[in-house]
N, C-alpha and C positions, 0 to 999 in steps of 0.2 A: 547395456547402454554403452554409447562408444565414449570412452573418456580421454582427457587431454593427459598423455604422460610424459616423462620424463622432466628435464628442470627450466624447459620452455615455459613460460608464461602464453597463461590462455588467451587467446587474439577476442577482444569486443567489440563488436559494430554498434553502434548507437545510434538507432533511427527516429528521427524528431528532434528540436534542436530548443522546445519550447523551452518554458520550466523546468519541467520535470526531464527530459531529455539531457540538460545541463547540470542537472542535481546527479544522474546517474553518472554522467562524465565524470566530473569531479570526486565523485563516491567510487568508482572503478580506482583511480588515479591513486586514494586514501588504500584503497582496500588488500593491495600487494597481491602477488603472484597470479597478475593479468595485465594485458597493456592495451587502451585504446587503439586498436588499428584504424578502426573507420567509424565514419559521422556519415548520417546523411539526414537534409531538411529539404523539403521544397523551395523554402526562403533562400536564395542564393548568397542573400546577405548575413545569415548565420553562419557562412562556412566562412568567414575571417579569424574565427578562433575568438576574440573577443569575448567576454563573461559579462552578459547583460543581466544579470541577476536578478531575479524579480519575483514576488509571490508572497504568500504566508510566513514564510520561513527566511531567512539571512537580508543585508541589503546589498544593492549595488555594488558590483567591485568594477575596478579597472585593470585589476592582474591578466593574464589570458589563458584563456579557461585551455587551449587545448595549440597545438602547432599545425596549421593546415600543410605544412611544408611536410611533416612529418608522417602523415597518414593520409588516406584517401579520405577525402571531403567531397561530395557528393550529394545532386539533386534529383540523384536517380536510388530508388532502393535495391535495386537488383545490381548495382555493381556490390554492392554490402551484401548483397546474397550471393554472390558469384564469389567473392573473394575469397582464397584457398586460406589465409590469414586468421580471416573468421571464425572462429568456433563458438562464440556467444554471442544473439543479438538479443539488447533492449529494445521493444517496442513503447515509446515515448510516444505516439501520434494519438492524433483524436482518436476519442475513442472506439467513435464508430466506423474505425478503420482497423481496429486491433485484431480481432478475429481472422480477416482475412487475411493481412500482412503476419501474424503469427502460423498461419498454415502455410504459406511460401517459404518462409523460413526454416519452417521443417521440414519440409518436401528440398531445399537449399542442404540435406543435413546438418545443421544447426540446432544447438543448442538454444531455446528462449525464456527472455525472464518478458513477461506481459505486464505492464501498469497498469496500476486499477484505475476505475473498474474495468475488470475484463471485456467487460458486455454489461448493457443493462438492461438484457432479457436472460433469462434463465435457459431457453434455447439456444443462442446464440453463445454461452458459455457450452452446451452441453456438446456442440458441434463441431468446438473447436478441441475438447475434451474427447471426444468419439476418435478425430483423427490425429491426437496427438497419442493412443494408444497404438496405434498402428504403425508407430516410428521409433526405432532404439536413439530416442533423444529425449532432454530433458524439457519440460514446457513448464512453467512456472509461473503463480500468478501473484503480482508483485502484490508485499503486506507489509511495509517497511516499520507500522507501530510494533508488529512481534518481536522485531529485533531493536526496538527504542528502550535506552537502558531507561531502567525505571517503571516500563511496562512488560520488560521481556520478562523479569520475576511476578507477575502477579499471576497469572495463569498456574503457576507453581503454587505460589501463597496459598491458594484457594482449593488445590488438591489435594496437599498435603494434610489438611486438616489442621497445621501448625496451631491456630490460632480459634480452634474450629470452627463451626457454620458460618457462612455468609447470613448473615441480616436483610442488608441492604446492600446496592451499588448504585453509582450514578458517574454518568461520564461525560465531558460535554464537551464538544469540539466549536469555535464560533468564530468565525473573522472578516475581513471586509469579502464584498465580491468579487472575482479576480479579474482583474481587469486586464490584465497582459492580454486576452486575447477574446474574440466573441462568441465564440463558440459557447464557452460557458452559459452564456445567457438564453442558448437552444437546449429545454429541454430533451425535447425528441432526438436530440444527439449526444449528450452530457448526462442527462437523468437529474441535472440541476444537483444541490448540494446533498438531495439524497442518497446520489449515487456517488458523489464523487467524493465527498469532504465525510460523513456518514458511515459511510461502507467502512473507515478503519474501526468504529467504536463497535457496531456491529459484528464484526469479524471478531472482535477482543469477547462479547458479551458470548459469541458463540463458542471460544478458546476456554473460559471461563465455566461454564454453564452450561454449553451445550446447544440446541437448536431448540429454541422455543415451542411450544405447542401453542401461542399464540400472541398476536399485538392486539394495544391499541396507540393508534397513531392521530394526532392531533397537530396542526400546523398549514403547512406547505411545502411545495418540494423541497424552495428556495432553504425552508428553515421549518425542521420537526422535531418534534418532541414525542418520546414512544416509549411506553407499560409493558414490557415482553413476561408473558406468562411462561410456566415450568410446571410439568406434570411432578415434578419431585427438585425442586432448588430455591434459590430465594426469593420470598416473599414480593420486595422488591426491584427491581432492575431496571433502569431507568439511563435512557441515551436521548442525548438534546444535541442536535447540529446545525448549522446551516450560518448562510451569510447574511449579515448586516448589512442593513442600509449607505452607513454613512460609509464612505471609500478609506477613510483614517481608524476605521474601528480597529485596537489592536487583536492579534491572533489569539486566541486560545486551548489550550489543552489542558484539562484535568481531569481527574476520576478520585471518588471518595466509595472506598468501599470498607462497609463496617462487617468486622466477625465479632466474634462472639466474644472475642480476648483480645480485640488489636481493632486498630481501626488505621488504613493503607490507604495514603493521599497521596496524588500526583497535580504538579502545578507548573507547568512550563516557564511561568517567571517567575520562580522561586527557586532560592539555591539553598539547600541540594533540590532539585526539582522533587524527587520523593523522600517521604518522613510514613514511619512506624508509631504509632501512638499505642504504647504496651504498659499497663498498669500505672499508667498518668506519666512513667516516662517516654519519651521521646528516643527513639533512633532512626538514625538516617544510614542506609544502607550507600556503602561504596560505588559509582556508577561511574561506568565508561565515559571518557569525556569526548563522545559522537553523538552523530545521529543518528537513527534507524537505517540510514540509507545504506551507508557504510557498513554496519551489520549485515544487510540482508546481502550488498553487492558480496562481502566477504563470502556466505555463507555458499550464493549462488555460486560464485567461481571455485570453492570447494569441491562440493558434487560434480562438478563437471570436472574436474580432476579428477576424483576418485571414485565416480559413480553411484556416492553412499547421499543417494537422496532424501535419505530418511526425517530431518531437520526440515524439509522445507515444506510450504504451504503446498496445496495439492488442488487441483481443476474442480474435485468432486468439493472440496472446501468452500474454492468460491462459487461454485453451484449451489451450496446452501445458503452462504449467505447472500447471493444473489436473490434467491428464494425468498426471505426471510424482507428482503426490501422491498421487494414486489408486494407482500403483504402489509406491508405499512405503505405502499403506492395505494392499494386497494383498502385499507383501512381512512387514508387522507379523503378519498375519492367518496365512501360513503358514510362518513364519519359513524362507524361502529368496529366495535371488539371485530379483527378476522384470525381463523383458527385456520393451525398448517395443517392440510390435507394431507 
């Protein structure tokens, strides 16, 4: 794999200026030894640099997110694929543009990190996964909860036997709909909050435990609630996501998972966000004081240094759990138990 060396900082192009586009800008900026070179949106009027903040997560700021005097700002993607600067691009765009704007990229020789969901067909991840094997670059498919302190240790918790067997788990992701943009509201392009807001607990439940042998899914795209069976793990497993009604509903994230000796809570409004419940006493483990995004941007511009991909999420990953949401699509659809083929 061709890596970025010497004591250059890795050049990032950041395509999509949405949300999540602007979360990675920012998360690049935190993350050291890389420098945004290039943006590019269709929106002509996100290329002022401005920090329109908006979403789940932080509020409005008025600081400015980025210098358009200082890097190429652009409503073309191919000058960010053309650019010799470049060696990492985020793909930030809808999502049903990810796929093909991540093969240009590598064909571009470049480096990508993909935002979820990759695709929300299981083909469509598997194609972009086919021809990212056939290029000495890195293609990555963005999981920013693995790197959220507070849930990057649980995956560990739960191997190590520390505390032995899992029990029970339950995870719930839930907030208003997002209205920054309409897309959302097309599921045939979004996958609605199953694909979009969903996929992080899934992906955790699969880091945890593995790939299920089967759901059952009850709800809606907008908002599900899903029973993942285990030919050998626990008992229960249980992920609730999706969007609320009212446009002020606040965001949430947590996970309560019981073992046998300990019982491992996460609560996004609670400080320290995670606590340890061990023999009635209480510990709260040490956490990073970031977000996921920061971690995963750090991790990503790592590997493309050094080549040692080995930390990072993988195509054939989110091909499972791309898998795994298709079957709670087709669980919601005929409201019965569907078992992974």
């Amino acid at each position: 794999m061709s890596i970025v060396s010497g004591s250059a900082p890795v050049g990032v192009g950041v395509i999509g200026l949405g949300f999540m586009g602007a979360t990675h800008v920012r998360s690049y900026a935190k993350a050291g030894g890389c420098r945004v070179v290039a943006v590019c949106d269709g929106n002509a009027e996100l290329l002022d640099g401005r920090d329109r903040r908006a979403g789940n997560i932080g509020e409005a700021g008025e600081e400015q997110l980025f210098d358009p005097r200082a890097m190429l700002a652009t409503t073309d993607p191919e000058a960010v694929l053309s650019d010799a600067r470049v060696d990492l691009v985020s793909v930030c765009t809808p999502t049903d543009t990810h796929v093909d704007l991540a093969i240009r990229a590598l064909d571009a020789g470049k480096h990508v990190l993909v935002e979820k969901p990759v695709a929300i067909s299981v083909g469509e991840v598997e194609r972009l996964r086919a021809h990212a094997a056939g290029v000495v670059r890195l293609c990555v498919p963005g999981m920013c909860m693995r790197y959220w302190p507070g849930w990057d240790v649980l995956p560990g918790l739960v191997r190590s036997g520390t505390y032995g067997r899992v029990l029970s788990a339950r995870f719930e992701r839930l907030g208003a709909a997002p209205a920054w943009s309409g897309f959302y509201s097309d599921d045939s392009r979004s996958g609605g909050a199953l694909f979009d807001l969903h996929v992080h607990d899934v992906d955790m439940v699969h880091r945890c435990f593995g790939a299920p042998s089967g759901v059952r899914s009850i709800g809606r795209t907008g908002h599900v609630v899903t029973s993942y069976a285990f030919d050998d793990g626990p008992p229960m497993v249980i992920a609730e996501g999706g969007w609320l009604s009212d446009p002020k509903a606040a965001f949430r994230i947590r996970y309560v998972v019981e073992f046998e000796g300990a019982l491992a809570e996460f609560d996004l409004d609670r400080s320290p966000a995670m606590s340890l419940l061990v023999g009635g006493e209480q510990r709260c483990p040490e956490l990073l004081d970031e977000s996921g995004y920061e971690g995963q941007a750090r991790a990503v511009v790592e590997a493309v240094r050094t080549g040692n991909a080995n930390a990072l999420a993988t195509m054939g990953e989110a091909i499972d759990v791309t898998r795994t949401i298709e079957l709670e699509a087709a669980s919601l659809r005929s409201g019965r138990a569907e078992a992974r083929g």
